[in-house]
N, C-alpha and C positions, 0 to 999 in steps of 0.2 A: 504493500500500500504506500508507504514513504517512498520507493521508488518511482512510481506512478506519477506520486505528487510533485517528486521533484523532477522529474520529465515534463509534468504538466506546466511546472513553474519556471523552469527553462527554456519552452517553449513561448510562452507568452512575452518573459524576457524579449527572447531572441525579437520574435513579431515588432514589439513596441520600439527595441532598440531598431533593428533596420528600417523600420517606418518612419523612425527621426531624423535617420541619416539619410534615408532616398527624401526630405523633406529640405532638408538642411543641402545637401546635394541640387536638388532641382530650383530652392527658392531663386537663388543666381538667376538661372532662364525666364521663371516666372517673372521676377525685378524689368530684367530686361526689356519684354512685352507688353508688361503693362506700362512701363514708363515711357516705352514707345507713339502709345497710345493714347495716352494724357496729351491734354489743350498743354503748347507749349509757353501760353500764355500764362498758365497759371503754378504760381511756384507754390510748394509746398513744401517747408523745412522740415527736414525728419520723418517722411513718410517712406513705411513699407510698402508702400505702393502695391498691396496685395490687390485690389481693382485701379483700374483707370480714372484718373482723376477728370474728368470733363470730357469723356469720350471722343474723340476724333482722329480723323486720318488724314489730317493737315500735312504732316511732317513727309508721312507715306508720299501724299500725293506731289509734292516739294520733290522727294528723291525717282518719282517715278517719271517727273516731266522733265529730267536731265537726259537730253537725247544717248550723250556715252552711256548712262547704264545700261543699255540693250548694247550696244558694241560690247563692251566687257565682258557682261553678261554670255554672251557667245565668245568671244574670247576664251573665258576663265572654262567654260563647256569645252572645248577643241584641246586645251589644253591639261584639262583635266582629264579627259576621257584616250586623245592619244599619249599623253606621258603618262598612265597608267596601263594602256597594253604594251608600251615600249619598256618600261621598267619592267612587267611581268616576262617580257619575251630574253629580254636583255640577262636577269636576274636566273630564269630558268637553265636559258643555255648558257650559261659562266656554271651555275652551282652543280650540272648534270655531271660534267667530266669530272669535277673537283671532286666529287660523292664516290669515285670509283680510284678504290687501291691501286688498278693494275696503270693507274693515270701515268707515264714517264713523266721525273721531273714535277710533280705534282705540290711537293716540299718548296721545290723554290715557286713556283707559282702560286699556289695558298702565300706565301712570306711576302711576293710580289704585290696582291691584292690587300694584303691586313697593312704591308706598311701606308697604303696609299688611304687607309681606314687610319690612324694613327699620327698621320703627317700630312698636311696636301699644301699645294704653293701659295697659298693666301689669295686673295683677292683682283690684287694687283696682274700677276699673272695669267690668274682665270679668265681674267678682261681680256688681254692681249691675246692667250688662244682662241678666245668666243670669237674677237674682231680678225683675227688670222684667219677663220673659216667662215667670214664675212657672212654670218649671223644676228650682227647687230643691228638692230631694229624689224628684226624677225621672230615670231613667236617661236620658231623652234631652240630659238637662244632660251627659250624659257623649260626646255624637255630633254634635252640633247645631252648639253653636259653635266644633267643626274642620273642619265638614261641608267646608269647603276650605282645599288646601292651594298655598301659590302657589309652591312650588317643584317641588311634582308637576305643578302647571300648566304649568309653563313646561319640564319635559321633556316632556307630552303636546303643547303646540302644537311643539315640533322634533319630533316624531315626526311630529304629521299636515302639518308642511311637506312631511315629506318622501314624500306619498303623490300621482301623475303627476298632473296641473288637468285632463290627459283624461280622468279617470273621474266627476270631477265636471262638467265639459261636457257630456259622454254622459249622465249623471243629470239635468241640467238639458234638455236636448232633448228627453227621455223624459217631459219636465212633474213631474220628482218634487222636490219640497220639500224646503229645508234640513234638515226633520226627519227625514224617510224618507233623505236621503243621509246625514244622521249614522248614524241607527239600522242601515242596510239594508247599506252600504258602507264607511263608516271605520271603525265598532265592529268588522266581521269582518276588516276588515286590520291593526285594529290589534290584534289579541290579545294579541301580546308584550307590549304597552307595558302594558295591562291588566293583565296576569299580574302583571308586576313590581309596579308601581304598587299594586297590589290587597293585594301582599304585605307590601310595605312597610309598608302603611296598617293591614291586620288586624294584624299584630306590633305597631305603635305603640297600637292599644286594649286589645291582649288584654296589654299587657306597662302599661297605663295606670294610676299610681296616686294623683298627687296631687289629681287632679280628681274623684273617687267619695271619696277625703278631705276635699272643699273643699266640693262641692256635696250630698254623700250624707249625711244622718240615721240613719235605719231601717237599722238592721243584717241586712235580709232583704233588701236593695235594695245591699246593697254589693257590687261586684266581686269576684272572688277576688282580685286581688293586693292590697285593703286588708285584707282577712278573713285570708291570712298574714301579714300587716305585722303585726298585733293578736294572732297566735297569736305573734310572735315576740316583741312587744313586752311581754306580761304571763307573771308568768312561771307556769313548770310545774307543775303538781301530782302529782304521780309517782301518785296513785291516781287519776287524773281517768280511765282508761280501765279500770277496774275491776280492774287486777291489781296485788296490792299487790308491796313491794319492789322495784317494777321504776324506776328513772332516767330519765327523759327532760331529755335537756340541749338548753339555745338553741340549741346550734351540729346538735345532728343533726335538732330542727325544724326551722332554716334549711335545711338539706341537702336533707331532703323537700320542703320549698317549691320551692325552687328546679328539683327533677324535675319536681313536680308542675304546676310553672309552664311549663315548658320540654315537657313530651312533647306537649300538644296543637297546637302551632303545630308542633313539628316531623314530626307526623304529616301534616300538610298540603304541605311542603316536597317533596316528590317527586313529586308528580302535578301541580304546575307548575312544577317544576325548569328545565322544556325552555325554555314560555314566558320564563320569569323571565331566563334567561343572556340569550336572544337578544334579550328588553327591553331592559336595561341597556343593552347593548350600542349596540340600534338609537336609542338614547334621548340618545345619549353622540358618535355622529358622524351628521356632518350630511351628510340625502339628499341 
């Protein structure tokens, strides 16, 4: 009976305690949205802005009549979505051959790729090769030269250690090619790692902004997150959206950005959810 009880009272625990912390966790988001959403006209010191303070979608309508955020907007999409199959395709074929003992030389090339994880030429440099392959003022300057990443590398080769050397034997008896056993058999077992890895990678472009500020010119070529950097950085002109008398302040531009930056990656988060856990996861202990 006292074990029962104290199952039953540990349990409750547990409930109220992670209820406080997914509460304490998401309030941040909630803040966010509703202060987005308050009259920017009206200040309130000290408020938790748990509802919107004077409902309206002033600010919204402010950030939506700036012709560059559809530019960027598709921008930040092309660039999100092809530097996340280029890192996945990039990431896959470096970590395939590294994964395999019988690799010649494999010692100095794992050493080749961790020192450039450990040291890279700073900034300066990086310029000077981006403008070398006359990339600049090209979005691929924004994809290219992260096209790999050596720490995604190296949980995709402990993923594919961990997939049986009999499926690869059985592929090699059947006459199929390193490529056709990458493509045909480790790509479909390794979904999770994908999923993960894929996630991580599209949220690091789409959230990308000093490199569309280093390497990008043309203001019709910039990313969304430098196009709200610039909406927050100059400031407001309270008739710039044709209705006079109305306020718009830095802090509820920032608020809109910050939605505005955040819904599209998070509409994506649920339909690899499943992947993504059981990535991490299988990414993290060794088969």
């Amino acid at each position: 009976m006292s074990i029962k009880i104290g199952d039953n009272t540990f349990r409750v625990f547990n409930y109220v305690f992670m209820t406080c912390f997914a509460i304490i966790t998401l309030y941040p988001f909630w803040y966010v949205i509703m202060y987005s959403l308050s009259d920017p006209g009206v200040f309130v010191q000290n408020n938790l802005y748990l509802v919107p303070i004077e409902f309206t979608f002033k600010t919204y309508a402010y950030i939506i009549r700036q012709r560059l955020i559809y530019t960027g907007l598709l921008n930040s999409i092309f660039i999100t979505a092809a530097g996340t199959v280029i890192n996945l395709v990039v990431i896959s074929m470096t970590a395939y051959p590294l994964s395999k003992e019988r690799l010649k030389g494999k010692n100095y090339i794992f050493s080749f790729f961790l020192f450039t994880m450990l040291f890279n030429g700073g900034l300066v440099p990086t310029y000077l090769v981006v403008r070398a392959f006359n990339m600049i003022d090209s979005l691929w300057a924004l994809i290219i030269p992260g096209a790999l990443s050596i720490y995604y590398m190296l949980i995709m080769i402990k993923f594919f250690k961990g997939i049986p050397d009999s499926l690869f034997e059985s592929a090699k008896l059947d006459g199929a090619t390193e490529f056709f056993t990458l493509l045909k058999i480790v790509v479909p077992l390794s979904k999770a790692s994908f999923a993960a890895i894929g996630l991580f990678c599209a949220v690091g472009h789409w959230n990308s902004y000093f490199q569309g500020l280093m390497y990008i010119n043309t203001p019709e070529k910039f990313p969304l997150q430098v196009i709200l950097y610039q909406m927050l950085s100059r400031s407001v002109n309270p008739n710039a959206i044709g209705i006079k008398e109305i306020i718009i302040t830095p802090v509820n531009v920032k608020m809109c950005a910050v939605v505005i930056s955040l819904v599209p990656i998070l509409m994506v988060y649920p339909f690899i959810q499943k992947h993504f856990m059981s990535g991490v996861l299988l990414g993290s202990v060794k088969g």
